[in-house]
N, CA, C, O and CB atoms as a CASP TS submission, in Angstrom:
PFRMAT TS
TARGET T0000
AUTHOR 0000-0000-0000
METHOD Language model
MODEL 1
PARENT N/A
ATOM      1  N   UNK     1      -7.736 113.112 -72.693  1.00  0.00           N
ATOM      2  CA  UNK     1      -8.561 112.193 -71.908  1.00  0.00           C
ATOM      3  C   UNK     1      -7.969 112.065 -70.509  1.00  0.00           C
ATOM      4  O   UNK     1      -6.786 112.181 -70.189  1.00  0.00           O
ATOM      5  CB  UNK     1      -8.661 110.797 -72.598  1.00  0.00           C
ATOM      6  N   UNK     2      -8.826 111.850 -69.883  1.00  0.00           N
ATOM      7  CA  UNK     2      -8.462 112.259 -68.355  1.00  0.00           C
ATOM      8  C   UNK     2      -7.870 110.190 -67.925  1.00  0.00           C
ATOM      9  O   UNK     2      -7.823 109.195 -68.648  1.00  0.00           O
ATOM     10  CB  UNK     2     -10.520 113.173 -67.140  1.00  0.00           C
ATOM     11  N   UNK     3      -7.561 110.403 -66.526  1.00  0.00           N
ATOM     12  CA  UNK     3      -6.972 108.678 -66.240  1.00  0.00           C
ATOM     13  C   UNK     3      -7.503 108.544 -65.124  1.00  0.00           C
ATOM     14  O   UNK     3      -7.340 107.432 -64.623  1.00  0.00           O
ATOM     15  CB  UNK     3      -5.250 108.243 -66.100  1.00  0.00           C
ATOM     16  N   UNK     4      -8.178 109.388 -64.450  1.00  0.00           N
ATOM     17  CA  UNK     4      -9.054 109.720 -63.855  1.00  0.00           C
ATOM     18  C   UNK     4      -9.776 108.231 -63.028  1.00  0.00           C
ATOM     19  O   UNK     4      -9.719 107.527 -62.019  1.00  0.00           O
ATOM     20  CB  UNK     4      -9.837 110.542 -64.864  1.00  0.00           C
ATOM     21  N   UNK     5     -10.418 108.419 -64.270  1.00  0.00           N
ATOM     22  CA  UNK     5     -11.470 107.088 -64.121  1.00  0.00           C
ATOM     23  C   UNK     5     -10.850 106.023 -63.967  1.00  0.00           C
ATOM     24  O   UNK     5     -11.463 105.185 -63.307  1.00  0.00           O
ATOM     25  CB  UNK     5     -12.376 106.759 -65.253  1.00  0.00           C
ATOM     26  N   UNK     6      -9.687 105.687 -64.394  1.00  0.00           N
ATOM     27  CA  UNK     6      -8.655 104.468 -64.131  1.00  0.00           C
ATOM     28  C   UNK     6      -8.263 104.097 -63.078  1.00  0.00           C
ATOM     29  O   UNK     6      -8.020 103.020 -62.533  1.00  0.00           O
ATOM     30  CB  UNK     6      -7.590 104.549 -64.606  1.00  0.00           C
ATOM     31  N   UNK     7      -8.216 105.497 -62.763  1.00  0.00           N
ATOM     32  CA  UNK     7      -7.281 105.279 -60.949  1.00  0.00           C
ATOM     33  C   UNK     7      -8.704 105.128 -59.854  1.00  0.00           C
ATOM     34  O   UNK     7      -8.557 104.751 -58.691  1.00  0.00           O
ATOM     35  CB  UNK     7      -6.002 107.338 -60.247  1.00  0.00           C
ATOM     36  N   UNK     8      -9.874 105.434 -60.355  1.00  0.00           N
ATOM     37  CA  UNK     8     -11.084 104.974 -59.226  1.00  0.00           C
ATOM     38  C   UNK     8     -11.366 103.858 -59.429  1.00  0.00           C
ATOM     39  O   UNK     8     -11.831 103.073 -58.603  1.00  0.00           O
ATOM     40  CB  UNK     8     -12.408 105.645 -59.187  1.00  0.00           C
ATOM     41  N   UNK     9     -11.105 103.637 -60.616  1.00  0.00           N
ATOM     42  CA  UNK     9     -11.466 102.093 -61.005  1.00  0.00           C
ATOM     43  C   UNK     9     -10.710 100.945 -60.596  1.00  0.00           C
ATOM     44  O   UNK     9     -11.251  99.860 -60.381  1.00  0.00           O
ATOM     45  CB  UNK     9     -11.450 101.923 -62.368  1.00  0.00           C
ATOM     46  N   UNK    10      -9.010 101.224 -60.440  1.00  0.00           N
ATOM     47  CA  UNK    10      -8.389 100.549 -59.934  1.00  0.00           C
ATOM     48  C   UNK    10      -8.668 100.790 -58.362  1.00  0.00           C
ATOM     49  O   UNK    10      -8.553  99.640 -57.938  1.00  0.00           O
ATOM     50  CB  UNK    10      -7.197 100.687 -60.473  1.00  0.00           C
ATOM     51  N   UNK    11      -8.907 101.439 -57.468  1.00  0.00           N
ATOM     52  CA  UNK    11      -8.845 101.444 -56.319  1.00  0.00           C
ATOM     53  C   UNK    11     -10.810 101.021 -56.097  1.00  0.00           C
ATOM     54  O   UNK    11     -11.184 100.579 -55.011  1.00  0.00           O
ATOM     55  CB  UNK    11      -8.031 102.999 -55.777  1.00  0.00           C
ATOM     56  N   UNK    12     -11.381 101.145 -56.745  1.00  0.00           N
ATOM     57  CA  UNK    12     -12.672 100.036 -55.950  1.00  0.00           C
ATOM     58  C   UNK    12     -12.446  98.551 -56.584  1.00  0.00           C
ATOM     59  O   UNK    12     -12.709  97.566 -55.894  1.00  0.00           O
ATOM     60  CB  UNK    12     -14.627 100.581 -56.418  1.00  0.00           C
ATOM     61  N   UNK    13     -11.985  98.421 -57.826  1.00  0.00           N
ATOM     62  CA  UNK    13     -11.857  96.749 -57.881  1.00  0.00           C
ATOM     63  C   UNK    13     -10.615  96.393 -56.176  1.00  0.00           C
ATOM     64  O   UNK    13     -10.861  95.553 -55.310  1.00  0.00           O
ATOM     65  CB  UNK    13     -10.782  96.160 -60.018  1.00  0.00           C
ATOM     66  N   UNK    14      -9.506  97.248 -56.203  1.00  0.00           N
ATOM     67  CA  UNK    14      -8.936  96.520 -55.018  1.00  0.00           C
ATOM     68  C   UNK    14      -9.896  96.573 -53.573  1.00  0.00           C
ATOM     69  O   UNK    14      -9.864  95.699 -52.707  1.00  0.00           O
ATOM     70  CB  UNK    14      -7.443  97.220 -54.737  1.00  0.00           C
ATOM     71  N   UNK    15     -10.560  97.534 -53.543  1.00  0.00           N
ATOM     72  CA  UNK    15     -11.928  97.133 -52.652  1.00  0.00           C
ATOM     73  C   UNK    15     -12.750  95.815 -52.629  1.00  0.00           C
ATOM     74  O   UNK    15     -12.771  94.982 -51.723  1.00  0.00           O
ATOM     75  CB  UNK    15     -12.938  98.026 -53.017  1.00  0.00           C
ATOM     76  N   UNK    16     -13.393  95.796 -53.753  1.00  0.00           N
ATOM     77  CA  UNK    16     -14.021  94.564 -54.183  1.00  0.00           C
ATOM     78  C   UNK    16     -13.171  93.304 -53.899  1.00  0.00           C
ATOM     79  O   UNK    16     -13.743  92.286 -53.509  1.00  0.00           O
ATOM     80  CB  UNK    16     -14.317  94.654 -55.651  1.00  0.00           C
ATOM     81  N   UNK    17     -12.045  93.323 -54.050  1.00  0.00           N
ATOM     82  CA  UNK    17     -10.911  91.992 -53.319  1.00  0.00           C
ATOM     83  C   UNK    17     -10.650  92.022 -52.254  1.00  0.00           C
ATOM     84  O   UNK    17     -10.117  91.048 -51.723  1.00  0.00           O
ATOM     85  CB  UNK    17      -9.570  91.811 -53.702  1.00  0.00           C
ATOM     86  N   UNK    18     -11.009  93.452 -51.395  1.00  0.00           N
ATOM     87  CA  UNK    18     -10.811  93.451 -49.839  1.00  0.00           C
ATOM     88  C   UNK    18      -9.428  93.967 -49.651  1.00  0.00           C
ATOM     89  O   UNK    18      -8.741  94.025 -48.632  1.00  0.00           O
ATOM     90  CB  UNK    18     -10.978  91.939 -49.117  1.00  0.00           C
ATOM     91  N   UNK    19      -9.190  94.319 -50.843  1.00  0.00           N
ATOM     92  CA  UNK    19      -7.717  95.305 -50.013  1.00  0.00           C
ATOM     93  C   UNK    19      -8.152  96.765 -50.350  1.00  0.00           C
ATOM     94  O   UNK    19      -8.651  97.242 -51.369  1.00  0.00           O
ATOM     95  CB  UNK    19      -5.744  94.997 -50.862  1.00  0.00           C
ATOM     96  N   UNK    20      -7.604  97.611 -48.513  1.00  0.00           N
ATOM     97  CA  UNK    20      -7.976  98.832 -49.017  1.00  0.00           C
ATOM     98  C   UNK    20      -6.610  99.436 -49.502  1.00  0.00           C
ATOM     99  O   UNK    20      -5.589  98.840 -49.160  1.00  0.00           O
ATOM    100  CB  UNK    20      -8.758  99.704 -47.936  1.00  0.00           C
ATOM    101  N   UNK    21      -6.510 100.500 -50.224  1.00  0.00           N
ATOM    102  CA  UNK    21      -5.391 101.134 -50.550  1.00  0.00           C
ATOM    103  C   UNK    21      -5.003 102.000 -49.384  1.00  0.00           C
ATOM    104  O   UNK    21      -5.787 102.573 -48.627  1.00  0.00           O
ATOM    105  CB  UNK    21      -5.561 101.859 -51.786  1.00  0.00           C
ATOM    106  N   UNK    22      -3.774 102.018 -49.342  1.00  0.00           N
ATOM    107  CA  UNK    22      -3.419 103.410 -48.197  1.00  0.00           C
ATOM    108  C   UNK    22      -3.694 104.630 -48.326  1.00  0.00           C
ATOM    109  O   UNK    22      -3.737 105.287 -47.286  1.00  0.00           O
ATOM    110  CB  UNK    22      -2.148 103.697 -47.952  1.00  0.00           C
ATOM    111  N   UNK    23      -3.999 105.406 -49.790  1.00  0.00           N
ATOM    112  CA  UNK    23      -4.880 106.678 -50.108  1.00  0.00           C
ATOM    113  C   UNK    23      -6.441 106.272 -49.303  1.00  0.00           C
ATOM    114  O   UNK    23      -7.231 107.180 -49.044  1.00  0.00           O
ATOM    115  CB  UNK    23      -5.059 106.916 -52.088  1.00  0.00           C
ATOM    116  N   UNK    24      -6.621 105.441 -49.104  1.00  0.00           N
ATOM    117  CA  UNK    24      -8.266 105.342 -48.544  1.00  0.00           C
ATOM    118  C   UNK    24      -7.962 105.166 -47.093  1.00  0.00           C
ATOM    119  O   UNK    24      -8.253 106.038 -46.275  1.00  0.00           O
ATOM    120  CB  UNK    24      -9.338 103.891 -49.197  1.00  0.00           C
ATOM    121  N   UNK    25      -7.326 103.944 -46.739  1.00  0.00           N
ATOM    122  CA  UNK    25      -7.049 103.825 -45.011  1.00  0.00           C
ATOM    123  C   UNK    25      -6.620 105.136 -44.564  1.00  0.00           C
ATOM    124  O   UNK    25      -7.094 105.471 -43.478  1.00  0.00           O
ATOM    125  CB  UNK    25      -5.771 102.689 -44.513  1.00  0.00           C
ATOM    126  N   UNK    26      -5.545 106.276 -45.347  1.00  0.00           N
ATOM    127  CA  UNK    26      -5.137 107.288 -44.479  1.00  0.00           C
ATOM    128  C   UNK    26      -5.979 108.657 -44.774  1.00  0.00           C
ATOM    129  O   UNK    26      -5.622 109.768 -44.381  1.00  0.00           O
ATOM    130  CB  UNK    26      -3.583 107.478 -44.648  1.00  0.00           C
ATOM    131  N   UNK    27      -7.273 108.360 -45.608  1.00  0.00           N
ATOM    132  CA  UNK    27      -7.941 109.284 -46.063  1.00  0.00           C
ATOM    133  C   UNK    27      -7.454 110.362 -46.870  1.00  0.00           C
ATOM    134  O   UNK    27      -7.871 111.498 -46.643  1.00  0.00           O
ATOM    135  CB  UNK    27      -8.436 109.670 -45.204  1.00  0.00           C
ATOM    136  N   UNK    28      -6.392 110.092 -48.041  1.00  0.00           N
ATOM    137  CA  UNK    28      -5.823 110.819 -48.846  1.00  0.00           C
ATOM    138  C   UNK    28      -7.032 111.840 -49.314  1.00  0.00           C
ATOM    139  O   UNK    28      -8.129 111.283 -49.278  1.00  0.00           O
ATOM    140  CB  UNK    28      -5.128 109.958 -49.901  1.00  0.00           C
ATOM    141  N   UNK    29      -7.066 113.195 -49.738  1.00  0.00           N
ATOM    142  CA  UNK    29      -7.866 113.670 -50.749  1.00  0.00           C
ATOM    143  C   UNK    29      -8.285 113.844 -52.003  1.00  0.00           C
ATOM    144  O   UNK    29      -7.367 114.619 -52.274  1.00  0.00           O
ATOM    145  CB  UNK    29      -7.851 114.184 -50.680  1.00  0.00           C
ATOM    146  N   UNK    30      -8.990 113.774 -53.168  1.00  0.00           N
ATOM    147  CA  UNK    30      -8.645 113.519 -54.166  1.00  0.00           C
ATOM    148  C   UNK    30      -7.595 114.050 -54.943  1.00  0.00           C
ATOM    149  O   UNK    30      -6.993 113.331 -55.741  1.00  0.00           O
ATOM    150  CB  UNK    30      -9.443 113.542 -54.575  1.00  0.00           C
ATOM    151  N   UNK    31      -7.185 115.805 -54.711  1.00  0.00           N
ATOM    152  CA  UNK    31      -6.032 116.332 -55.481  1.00  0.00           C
ATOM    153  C   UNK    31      -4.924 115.736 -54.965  1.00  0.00           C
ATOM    154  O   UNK    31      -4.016 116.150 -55.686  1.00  0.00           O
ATOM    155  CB  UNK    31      -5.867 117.797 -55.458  1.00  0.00           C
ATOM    156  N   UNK    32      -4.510 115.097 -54.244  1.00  0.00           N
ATOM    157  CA  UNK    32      -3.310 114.613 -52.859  1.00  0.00           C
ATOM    158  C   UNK    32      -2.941 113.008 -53.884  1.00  0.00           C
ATOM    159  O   UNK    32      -1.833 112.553 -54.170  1.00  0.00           O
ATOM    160  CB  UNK    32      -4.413 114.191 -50.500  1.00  0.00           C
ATOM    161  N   UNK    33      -4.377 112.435 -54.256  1.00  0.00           N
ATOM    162  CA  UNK    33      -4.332 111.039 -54.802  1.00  0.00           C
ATOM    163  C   UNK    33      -4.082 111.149 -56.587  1.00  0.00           C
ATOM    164  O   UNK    33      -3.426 110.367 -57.275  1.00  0.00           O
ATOM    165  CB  UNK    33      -5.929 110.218 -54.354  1.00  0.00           C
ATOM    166  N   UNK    34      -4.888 112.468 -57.072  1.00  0.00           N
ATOM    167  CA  UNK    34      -4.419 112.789 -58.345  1.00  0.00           C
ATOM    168  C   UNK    34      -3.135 112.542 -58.513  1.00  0.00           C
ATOM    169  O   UNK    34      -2.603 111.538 -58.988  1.00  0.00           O
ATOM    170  CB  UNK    34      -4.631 114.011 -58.670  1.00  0.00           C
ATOM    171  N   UNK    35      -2.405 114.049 -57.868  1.00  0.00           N
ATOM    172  CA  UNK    35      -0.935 114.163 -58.072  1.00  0.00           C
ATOM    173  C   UNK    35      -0.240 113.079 -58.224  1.00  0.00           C
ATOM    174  O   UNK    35       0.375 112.974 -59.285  1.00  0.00           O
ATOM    175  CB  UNK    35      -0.337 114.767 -57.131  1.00  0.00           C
ATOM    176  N   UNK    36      -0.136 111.932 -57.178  1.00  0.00           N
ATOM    177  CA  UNK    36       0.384 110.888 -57.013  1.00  0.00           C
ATOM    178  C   UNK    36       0.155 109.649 -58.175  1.00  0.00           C
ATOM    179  O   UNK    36       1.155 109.072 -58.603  1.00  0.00           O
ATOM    180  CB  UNK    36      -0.023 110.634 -55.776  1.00  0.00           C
ATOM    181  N   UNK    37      -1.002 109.324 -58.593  1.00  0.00           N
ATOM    182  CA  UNK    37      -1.068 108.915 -59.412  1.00  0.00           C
ATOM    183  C   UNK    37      -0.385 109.436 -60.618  1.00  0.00           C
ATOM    184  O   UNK    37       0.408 108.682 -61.181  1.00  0.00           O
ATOM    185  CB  UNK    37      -2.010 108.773 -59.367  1.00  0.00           C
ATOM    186  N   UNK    38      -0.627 110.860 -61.186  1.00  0.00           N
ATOM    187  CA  UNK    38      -0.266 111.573 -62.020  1.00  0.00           C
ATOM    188  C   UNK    38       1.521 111.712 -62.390  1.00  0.00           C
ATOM    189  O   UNK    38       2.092 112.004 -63.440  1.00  0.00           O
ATOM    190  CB  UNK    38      -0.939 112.694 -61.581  1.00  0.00           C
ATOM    191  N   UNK    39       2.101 111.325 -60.893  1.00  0.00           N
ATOM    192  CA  UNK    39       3.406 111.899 -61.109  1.00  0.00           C
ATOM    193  C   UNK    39       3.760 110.365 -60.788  1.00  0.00           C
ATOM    194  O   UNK    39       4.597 110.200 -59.900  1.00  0.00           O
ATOM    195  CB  UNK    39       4.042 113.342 -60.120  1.00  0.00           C
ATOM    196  N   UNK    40       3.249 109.276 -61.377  1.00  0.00           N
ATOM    197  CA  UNK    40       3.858 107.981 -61.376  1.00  0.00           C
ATOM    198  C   UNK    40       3.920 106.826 -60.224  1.00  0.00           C
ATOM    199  O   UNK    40       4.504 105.749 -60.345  1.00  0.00           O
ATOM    200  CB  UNK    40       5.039 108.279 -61.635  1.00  0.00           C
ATOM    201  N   UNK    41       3.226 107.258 -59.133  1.00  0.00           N
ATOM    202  CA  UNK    41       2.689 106.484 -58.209  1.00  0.00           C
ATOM    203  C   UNK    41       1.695 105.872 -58.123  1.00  0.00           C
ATOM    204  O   UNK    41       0.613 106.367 -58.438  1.00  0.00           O
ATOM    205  CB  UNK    41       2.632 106.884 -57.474  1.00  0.00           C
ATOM    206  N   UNK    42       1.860 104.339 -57.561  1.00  0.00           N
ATOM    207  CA  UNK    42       1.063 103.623 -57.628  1.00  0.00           C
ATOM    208  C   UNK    42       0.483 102.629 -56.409  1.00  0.00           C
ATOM    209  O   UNK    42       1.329 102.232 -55.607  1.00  0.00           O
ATOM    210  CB  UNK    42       1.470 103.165 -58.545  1.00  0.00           C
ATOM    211  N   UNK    43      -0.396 102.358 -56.288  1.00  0.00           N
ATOM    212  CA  UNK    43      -0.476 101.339 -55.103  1.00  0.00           C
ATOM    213  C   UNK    43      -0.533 100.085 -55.437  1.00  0.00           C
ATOM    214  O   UNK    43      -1.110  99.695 -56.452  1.00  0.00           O
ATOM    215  CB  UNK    43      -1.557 101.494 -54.273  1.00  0.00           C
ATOM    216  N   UNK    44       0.015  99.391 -54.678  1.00  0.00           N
ATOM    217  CA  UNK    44       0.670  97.583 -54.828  1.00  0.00           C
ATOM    218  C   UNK    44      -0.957  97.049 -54.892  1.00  0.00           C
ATOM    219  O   UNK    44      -1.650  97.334 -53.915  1.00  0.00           O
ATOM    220  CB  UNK    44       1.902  96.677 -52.962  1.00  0.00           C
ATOM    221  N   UNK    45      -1.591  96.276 -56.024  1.00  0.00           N
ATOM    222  CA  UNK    45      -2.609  95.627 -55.941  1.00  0.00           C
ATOM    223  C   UNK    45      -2.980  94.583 -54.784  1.00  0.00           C
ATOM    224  O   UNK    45      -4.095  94.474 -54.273  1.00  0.00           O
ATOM    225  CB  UNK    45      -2.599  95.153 -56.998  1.00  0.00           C
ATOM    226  N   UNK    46      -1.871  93.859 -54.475  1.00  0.00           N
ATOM    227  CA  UNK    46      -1.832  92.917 -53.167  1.00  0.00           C
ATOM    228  C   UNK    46      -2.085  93.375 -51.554  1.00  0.00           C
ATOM    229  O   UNK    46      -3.032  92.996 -50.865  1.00  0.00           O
ATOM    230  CB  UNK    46      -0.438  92.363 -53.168  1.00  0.00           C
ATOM    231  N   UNK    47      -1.256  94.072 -51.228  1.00  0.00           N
ATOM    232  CA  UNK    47      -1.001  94.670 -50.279  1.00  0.00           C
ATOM    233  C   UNK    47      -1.771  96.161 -49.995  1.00  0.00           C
ATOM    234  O   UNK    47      -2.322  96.428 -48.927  1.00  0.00           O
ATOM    235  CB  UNK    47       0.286  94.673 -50.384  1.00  0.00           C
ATOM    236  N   UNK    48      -1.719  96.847 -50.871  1.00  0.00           N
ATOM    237  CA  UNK    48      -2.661  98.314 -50.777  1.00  0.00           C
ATOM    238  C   UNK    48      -1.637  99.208 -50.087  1.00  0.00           C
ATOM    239  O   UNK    48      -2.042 100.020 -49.256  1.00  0.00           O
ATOM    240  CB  UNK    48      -4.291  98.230 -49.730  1.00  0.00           C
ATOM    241  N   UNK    49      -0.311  99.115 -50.377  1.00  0.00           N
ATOM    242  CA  UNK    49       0.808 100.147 -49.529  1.00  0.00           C
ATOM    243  C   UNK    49       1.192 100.753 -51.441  1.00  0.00           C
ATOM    244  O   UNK    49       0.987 100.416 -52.607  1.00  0.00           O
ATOM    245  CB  UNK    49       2.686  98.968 -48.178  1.00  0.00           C
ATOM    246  N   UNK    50       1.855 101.827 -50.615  1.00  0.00           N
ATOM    247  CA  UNK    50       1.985 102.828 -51.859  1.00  0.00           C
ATOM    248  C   UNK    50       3.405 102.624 -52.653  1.00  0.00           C
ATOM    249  O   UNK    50       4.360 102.047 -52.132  1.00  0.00           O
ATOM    250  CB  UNK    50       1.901 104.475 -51.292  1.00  0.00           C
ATOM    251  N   UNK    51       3.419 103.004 -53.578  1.00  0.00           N
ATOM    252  CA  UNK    51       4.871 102.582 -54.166  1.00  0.00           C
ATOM    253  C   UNK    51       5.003 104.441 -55.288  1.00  0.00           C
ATOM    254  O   UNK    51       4.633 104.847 -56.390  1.00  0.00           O
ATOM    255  CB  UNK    51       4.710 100.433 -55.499  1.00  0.00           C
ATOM    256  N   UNK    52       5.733 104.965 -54.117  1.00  0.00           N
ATOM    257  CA  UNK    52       5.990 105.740 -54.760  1.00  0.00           C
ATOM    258  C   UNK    52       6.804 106.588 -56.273  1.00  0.00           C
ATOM    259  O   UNK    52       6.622 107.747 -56.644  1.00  0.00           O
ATOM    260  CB  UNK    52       6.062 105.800 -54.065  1.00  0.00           C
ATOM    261  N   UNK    53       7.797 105.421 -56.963  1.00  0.00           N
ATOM    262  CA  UNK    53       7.986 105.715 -57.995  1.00  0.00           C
ATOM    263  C   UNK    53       9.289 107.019 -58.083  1.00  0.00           C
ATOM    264  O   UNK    53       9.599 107.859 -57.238  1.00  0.00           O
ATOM    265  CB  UNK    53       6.620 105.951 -58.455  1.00  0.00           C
ATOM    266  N   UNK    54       9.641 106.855 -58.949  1.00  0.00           N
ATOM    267  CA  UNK    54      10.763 107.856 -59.350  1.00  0.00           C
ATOM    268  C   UNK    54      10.543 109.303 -59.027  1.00  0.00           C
ATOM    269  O   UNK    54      11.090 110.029 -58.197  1.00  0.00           O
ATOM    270  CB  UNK    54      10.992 107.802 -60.826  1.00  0.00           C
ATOM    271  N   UNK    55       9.547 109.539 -59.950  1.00  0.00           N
ATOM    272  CA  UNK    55       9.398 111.205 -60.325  1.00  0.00           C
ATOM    273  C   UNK    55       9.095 111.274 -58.963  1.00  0.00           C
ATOM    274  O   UNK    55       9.750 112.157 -58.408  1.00  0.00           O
ATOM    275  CB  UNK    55       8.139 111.930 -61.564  1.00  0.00           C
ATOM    276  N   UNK    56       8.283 110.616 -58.166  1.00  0.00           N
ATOM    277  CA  UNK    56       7.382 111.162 -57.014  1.00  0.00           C
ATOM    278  C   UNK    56       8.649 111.229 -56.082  1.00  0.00           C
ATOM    279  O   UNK    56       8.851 112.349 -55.612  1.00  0.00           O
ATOM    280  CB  UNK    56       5.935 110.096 -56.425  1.00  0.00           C
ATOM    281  N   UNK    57       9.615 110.159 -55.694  1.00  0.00           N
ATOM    282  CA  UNK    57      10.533 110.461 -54.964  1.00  0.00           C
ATOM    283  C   UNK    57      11.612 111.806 -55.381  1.00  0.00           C
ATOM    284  O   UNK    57      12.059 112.500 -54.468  1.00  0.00           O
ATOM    285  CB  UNK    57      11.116 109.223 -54.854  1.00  0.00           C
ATOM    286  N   UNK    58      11.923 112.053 -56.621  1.00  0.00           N
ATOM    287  CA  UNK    58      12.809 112.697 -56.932  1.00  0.00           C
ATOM    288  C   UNK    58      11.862 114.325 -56.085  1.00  0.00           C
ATOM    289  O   UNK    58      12.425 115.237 -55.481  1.00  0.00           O
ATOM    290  CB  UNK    58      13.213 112.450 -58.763  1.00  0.00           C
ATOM    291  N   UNK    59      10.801 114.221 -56.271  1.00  0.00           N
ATOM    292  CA  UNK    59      10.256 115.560 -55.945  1.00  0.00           C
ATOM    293  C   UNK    59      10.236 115.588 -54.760  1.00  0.00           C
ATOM    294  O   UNK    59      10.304 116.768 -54.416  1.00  0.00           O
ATOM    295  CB  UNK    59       9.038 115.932 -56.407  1.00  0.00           C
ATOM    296  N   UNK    60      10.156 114.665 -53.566  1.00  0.00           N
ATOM    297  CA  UNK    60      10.270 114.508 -52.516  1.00  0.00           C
ATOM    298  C   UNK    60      11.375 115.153 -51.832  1.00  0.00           C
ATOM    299  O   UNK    60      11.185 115.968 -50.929  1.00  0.00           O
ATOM    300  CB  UNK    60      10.195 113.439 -52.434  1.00  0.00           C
ATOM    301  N   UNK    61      13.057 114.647 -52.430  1.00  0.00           N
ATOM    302  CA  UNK    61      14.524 115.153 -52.227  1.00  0.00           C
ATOM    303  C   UNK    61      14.744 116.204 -52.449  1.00  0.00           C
ATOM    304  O   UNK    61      15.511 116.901 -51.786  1.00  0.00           O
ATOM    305  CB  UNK    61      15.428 114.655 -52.824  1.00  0.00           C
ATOM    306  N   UNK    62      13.970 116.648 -53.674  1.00  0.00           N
ATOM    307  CA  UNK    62      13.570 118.517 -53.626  1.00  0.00           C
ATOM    308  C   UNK    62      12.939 119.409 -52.724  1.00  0.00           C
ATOM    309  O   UNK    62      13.277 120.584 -52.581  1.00  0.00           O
ATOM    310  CB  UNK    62      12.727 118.904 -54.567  1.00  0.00           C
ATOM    311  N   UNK    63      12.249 118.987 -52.268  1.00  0.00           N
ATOM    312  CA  UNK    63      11.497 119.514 -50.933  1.00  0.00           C
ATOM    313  C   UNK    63      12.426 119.511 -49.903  1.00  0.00           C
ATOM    314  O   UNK    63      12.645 120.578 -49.329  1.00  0.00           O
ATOM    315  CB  UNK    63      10.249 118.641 -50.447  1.00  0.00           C
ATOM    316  N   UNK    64      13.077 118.391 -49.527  1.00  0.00           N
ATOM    317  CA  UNK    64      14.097 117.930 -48.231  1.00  0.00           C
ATOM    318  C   UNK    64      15.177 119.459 -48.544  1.00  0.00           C
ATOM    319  O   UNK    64      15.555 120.326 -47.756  1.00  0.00           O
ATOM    320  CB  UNK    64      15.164 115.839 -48.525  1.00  0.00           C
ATOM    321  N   UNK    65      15.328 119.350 -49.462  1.00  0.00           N
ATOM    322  CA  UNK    65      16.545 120.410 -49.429  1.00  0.00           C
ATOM    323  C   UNK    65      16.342 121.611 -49.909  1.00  0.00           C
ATOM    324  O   UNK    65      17.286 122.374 -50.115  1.00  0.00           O
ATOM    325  CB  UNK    65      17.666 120.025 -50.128  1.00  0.00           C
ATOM    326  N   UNK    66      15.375 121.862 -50.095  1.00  0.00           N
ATOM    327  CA  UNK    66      14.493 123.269 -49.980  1.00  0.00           C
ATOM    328  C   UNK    66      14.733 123.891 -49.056  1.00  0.00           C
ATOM    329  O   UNK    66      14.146 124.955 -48.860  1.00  0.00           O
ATOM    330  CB  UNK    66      13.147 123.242 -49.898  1.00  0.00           C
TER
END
């Protein structure tokens, strides 16, 4: 089953409260917003800034030193 639908669902209810997420203010794409979701990132319900999470940072420090 896909989570898919979870993560649109969470990002128009934070619409519906008037916060936009930063995948929407910076015009993320959907594979760009998958991944992120997918690899444990999340956006702050309050605020709409991103909270990138473990796995997502650890892959980040991999890249840096690539």
């Amino acid at each position: 089953m896909s989570a898919i639908p979870k993560w649109e669902r969470m990002e128009r209810e934070m619409m519906a409260r008037g916060v936009v997420p930063q995948t929407i203010r910076e015009n993320w794409g959907e594979c760009s917003k998958q991944w992120l979701y997918g690899h444990g990132g999340t956006v702050d319900p309050v605020t709409g800034l991103l909270d990138y999470g473990p796995e997502v940072l650890r892959a980040a420090e991999r890249l840096v030193r690539a």
